[in-house]
N, C-alpha and C positions, 0 to 999 in steps of 0.2 A: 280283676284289674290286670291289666296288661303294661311291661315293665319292658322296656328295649335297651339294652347293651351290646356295644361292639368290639370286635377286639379283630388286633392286626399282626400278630404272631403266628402266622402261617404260611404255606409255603409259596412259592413264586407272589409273594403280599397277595394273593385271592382273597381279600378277608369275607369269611362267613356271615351272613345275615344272622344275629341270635336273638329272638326274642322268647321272653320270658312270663308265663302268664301261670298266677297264682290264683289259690281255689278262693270261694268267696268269702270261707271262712278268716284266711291267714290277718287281717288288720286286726277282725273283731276277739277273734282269739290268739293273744300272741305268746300263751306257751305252747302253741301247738306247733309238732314238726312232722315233716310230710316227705313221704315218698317221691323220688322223681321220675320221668319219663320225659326222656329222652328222643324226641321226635326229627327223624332226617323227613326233609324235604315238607317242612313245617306253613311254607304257608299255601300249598295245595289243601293241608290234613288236621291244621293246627284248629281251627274252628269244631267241626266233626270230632277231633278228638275230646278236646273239651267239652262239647255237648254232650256226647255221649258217655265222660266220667261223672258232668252233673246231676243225668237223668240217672244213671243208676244207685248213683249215692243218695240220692233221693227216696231212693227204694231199699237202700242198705243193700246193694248190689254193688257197691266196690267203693272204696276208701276214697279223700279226697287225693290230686297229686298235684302236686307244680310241674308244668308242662315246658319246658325247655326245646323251643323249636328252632330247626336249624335249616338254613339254605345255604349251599356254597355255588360255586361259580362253574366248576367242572364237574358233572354228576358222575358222568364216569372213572374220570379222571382217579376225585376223590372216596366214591362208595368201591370201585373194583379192586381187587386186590392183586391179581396180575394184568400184564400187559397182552391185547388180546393180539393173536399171530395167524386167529381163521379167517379167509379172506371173506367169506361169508360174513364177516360181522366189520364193526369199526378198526382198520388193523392199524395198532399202535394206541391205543385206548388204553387207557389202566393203568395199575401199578401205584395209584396214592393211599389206596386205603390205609397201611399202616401210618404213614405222617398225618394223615385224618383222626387215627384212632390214637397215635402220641398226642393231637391238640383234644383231642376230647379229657385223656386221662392225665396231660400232665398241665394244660392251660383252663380249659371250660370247665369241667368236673371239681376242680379246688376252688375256684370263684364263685363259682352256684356253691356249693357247701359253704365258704365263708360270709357272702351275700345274703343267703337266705337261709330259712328254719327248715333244713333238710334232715329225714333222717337215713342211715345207714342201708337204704335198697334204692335200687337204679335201676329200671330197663332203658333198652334200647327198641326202636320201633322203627320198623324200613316195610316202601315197598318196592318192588320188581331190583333194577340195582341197587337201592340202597336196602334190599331185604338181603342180597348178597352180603352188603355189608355187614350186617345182622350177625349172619351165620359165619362169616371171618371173624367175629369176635366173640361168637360163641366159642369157637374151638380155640383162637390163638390166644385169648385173655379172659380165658374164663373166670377171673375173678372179677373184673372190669366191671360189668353189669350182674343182677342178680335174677333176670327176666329177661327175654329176647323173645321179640314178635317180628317176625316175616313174614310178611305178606306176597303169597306168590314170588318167592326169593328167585333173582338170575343165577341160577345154580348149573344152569348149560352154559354161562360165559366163558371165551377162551377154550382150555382142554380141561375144564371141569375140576381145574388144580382147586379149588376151595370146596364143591364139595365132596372132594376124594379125600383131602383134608382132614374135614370133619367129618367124615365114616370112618377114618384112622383112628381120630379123638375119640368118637363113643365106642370105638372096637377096643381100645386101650383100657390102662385100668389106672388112668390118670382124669377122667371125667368127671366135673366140679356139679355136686349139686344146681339145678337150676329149672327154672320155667323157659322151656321151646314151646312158643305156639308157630303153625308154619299152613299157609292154604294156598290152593289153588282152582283155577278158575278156569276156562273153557281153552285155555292154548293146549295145541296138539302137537302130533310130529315127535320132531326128538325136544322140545322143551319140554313136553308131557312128560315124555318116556325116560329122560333123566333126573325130572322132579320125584317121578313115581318110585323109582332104583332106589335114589336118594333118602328119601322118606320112608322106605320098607325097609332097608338097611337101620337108620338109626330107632324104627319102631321096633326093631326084633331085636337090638343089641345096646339096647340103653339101660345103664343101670337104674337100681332100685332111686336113687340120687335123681336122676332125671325127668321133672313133671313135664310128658309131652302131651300136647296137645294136636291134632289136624281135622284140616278141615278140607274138602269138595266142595267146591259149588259149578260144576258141568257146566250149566247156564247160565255163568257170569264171565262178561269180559275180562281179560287182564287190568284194563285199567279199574276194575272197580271191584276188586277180591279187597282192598283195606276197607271199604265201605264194607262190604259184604259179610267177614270175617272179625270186622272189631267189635260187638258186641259178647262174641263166643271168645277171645284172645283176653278182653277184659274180665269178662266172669271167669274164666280159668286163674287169672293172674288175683282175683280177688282169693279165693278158695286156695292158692298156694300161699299167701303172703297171710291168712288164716291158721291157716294150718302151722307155719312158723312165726306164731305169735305175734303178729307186727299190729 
């Protein structure tokens, strides 16, 4: 069942598209309460994801979730988290992520929990800029979400300030238990070569607290590492939310 709500509390009024699609179970069993997932840029992924929670729960390869998909108006705008200044790229781009991530944690995330039979874990799920997004909230709100899937994350946006960031965070020893799943796909150059830094970094210095996950796939497109990788990001994220009882 597919449930659509909008809300207009955001910045420059951009109001985000939010639609809401709960598992098949939730009318027929209504003491049950469900994990959520958190989907940017939901109506490219919002299908594919749901199919691919159904088929595995089917198989008792991963738990049901309510699917909270999201579209906003500036992708950049709202997934980057600085403003970009290489002339190589979009120059003046960026810089909403955090009022993105205030509407999620202080507008969208209390409504879906009062709205619906949620319980107490959340990911978040991006890909290319909104997998940047991801990994900004992996390190700056690590409580926020309890799972964070990236896909092919833009971790060479701008001067690399978010994932310099979060090589700080998992180098620290202020790093909040959680599931990073994180892939890549056949981009080269320096989008490779700073994905790869990146990712060797928090695979050698993540604490015991840390379930990561990665993945290669050489011969897949960028645009199609969330297809590629969401099977492997969901069975990891099944086997951690096991592992803590849920």
């Amino acid at each position: 069942m597919l449930f659509f709500i909008f809300f207009c509390s955001f910045v420059n009024a951009q109001t985000p598209k939010v639609n809401v699609i709960v598992p098949p179970s939730y009318e027929t069993d209504t003491s049950k309460h469900y994990p959520v997932i958190y989907l940017l840029d939901g109506e490219l992924n919002k299908e594919m994801l749901r199919g691919m929670l159904e088929r595995l729960h089917a198989s008792n390869g991963a738990y049901e979730h309510i699917i909270v998909s999201i579209d906003v108006v500036d992708r950049l705008n709202d997934f980057a988290p600085t403003v970009n200044r290489d002339p190589r790229g979009p120059v003046g781009s960026g810089g909403g992520a955090d009022t993105f991530l205030d509407f999620l944690e202080q507008d969208l995330m209390p409504r879906i929990s009062k709205q619906y039979r949620t319980r107490d874990f959340s990911t978040v799920a991006g890909h290319s800029i909104a997998g940047l997004l991801v990994i900004h909230s992996f390190h700056s709100r690590p409580d926020l979400f309890q799972s964070h899937l990236a896909f092919s994350p833009a971790v060479w946006w701008g001067a690399q300030e978010t994932a310099q960031a979060a090589q700080n965070y998992v180098l620290s020893d202020n790093d909040t238990g959680t599931y990073l799943y994180m892939d890549i796909g056949s981009e080269s150059g320096e989008m490779r070569s700073i994905y790869d830094a990146f990712a060797k970094t928090i695979l050698q210095n993540r604490s015991t607290d840390l379930a990561l996950q990665l993945n290669e796939f050489d011969g897949v497109p960028h645009d199609f590492t969330m297809a590629a990788g969401l099977y492997s990001a969901l069975s990891g994220l099944y086997t951690y939310q096991r592992a803590r009882g849920l």
